[in-house]
C-alpha positions as CSV (number, residue, x, y, z in Angstrom):
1,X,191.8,36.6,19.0
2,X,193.4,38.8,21.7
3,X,193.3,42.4,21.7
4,X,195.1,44.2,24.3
5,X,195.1,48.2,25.2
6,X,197.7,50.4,26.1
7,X,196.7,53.7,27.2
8,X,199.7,56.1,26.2
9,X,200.7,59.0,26.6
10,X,199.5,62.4,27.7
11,X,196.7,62.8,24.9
12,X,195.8,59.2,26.2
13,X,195.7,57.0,23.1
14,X,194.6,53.8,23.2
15,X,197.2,51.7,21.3
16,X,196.0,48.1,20.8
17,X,198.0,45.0,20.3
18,X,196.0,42.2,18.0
19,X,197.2,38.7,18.0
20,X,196.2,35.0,17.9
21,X,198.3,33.6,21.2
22,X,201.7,34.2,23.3
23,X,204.7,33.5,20.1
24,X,202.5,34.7,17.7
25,X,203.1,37.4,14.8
26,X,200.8,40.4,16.1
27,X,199.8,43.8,14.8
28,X,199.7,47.3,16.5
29,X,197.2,49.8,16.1
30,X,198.1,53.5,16.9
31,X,201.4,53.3,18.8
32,X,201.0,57.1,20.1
33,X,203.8,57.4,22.7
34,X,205.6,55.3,25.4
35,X,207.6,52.9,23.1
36,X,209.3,51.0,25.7
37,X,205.9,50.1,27.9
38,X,204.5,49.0,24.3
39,X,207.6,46.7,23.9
40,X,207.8,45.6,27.0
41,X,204.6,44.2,26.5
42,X,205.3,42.5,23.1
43,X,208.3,41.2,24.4
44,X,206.3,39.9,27.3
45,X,204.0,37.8,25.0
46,X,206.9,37.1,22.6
47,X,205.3,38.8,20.0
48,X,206.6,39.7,16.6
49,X,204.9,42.9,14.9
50,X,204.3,42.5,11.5
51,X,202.3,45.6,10.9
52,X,202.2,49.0,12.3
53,X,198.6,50.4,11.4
54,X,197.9,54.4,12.2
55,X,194.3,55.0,12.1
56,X,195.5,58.8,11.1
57,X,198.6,60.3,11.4
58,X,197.8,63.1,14.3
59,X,201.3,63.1,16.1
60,X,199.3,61.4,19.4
61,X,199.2,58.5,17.0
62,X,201.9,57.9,15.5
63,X,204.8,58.6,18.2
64,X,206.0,55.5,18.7
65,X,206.0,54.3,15.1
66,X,209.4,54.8,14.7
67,X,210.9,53.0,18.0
68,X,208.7,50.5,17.0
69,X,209.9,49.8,13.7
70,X,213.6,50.2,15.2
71,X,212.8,46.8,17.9
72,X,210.7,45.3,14.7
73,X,212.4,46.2,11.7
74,X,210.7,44.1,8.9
75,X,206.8,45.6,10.7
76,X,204.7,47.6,8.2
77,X,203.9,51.3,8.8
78,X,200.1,51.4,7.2
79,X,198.4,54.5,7.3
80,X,195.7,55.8,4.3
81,X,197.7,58.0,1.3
82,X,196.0,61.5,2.6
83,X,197.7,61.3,5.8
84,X,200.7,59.7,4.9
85,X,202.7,62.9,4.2
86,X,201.3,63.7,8.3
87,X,203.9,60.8,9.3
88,X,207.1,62.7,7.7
89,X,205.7,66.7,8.4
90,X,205.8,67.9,11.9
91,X,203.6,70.8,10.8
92,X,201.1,68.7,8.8
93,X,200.8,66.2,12.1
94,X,200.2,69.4,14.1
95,X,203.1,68.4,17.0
96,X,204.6,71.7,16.1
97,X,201.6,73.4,16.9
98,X,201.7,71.5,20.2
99,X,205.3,73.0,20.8
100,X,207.2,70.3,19.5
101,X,208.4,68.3,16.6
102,X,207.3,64.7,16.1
103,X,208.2,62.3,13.0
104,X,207.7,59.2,11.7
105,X,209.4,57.0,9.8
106,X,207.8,57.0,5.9
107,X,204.6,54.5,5.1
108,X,205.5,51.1,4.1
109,X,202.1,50.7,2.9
110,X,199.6,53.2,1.7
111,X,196.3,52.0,2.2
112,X,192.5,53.0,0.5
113,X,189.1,52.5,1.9
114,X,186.9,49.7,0.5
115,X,189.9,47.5,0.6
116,X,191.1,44.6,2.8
117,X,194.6,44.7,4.6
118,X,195.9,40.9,5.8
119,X,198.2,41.6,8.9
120,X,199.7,38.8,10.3
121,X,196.9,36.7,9.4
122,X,194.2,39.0,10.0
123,X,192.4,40.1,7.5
124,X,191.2,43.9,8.3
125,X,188.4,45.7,6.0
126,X,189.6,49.1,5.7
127,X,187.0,52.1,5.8
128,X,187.7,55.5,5.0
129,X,185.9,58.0,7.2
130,X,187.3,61.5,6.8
131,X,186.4,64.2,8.8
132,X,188.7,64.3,11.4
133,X,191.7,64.2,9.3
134,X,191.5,63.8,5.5
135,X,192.8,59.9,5.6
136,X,191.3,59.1,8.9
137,X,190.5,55.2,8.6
138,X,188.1,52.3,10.8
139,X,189.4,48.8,10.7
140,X,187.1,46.3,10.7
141,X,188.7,42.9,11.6
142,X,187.5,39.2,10.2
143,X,187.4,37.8,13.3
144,X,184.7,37.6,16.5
145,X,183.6,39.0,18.4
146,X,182.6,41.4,15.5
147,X,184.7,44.4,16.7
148,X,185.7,47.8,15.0
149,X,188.7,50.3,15.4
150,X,187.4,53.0,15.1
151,X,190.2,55.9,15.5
152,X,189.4,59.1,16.6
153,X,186.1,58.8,14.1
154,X,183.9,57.6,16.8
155,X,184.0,57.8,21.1
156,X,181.8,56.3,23.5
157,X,179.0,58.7,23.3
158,X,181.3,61.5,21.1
159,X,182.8,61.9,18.1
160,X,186.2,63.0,16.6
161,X,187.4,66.7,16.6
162,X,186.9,68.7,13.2
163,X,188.5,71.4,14.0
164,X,191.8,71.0,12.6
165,X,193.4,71.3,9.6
166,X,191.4,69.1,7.2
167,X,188.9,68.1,9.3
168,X,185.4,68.5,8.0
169,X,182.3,67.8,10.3
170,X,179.4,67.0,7.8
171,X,181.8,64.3,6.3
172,X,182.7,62.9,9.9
173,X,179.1,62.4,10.3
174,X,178.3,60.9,7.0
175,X,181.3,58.3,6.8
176,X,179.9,57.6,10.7
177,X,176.7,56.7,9.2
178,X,178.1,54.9,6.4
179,X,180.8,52.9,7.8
180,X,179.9,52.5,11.5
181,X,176.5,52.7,12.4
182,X,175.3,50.4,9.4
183,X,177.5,47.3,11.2
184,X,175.6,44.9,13.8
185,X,174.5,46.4,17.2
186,X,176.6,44.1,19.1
187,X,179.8,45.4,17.5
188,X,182.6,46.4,19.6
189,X,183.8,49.4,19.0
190,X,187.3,50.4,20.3
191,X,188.4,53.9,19.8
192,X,191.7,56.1,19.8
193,X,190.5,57.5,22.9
194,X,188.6,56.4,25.7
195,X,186.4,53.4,26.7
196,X,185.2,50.8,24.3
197,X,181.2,50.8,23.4
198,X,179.1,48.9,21.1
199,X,177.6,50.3,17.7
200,X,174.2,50.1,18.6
201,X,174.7,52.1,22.4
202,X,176.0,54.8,19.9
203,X,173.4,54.4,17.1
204,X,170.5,55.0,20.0
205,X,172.2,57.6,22.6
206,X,175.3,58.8,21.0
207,X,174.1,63.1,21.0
208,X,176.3,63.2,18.2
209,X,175.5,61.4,15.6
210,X,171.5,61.8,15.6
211,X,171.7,63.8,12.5
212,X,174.1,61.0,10.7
């Protein structure tokens, strides 16, 4: 499986592309801004998008979602039911906050943790880990490498903001604990921000999440 980064934006979001081989039917993960660089690249590797997948719906995530869905009209905007009202409500996705007004188009899917999403023949375990937002969600894909997204739920050696709206630390650090730092050592762990790490580098050094 390939797994490609874009860093977007001027929040930096790490928007991954997910897909088997060049021609193949691909999924993107937090398309947070610069639409045309993100299908430039698709078009590149003749990708089709089946699925968009927000990890939350922060407006640094979800920017793109709707010229996205305009090039790829039949792709699937996923994000978990607590944030899905974030997609259609500049105020609830806190871009108005930021001085301007960013939408989405509405979720195709709604999605739940303890559940399993097939995206163009992936199959994705979804985990819900609020905290930083009340629908925040970590992917967990089928394939290896074992590898998680993990949204802005986990950094390399931090963890996600809890000071917004609906953000609540002590259940950041226990969905952390439950979801993430139970998985394999080895696990990759991509985030919404930043460089990738592994579960255990985090599980021994992360300052964070030594209380988890």
């Amino acid at each position: 499986m390939i797994i490609e980064t874009l860093v977007v934006g001027p929040f930096q979001v790490n928007t991954y592309i997910v897909y088997p081989g060049p021609g193949a039917e691909a999924v993107v993960i937090d398309p947070g801004a610069d639409a045309e660089e993100i299908i430039a690249l698709l078009a590149k590797r003749r990708l089709i998008v089946t699925h968009i997948i927000n990890t939350h719906g922060h407006a640094d995530h979800i920017a793109a979602n709707g010229d996205l869905k305009g090039a790829f009209p039949s792709a699937r905007i996923c994000i978990h039911g607590r944030d899905a009202n974030m997609l259609t409500d500049a105020n609830a996705n806190l871009s108005r906050a930021f001085g301007y007004d960013q939408t989405s188009p509405p979720a195709d899917v709604t999605l739940h943790g303890n559940t399993e999403l097939v995206a163009a023949g992936i199959t994705f375990a979804v985990e819900h880990v609020p905290g930083h937002s009340p629908g925040s969600i970590c992917l967990v894909p089928s394939f290896k490498p074992d590898c998680v997204f993990s949204g802005d739920t986990l950094f390399a050696g931090s963890i996600g903001r809890t000071d917004f709206p609906g953000g609540n630390h002590g259940l950041l650090l226990a969905g952390i604990a439950d979801k993430i730092l139970t998985l394999q050592d080895d696990t990759l762990v991509y985030p919404g921000h930043g460089i990738w790490t592994k579960v255990g580098i985090e599980r021994e050094s992360n300052p964070y999440v030594g209380s988890a």
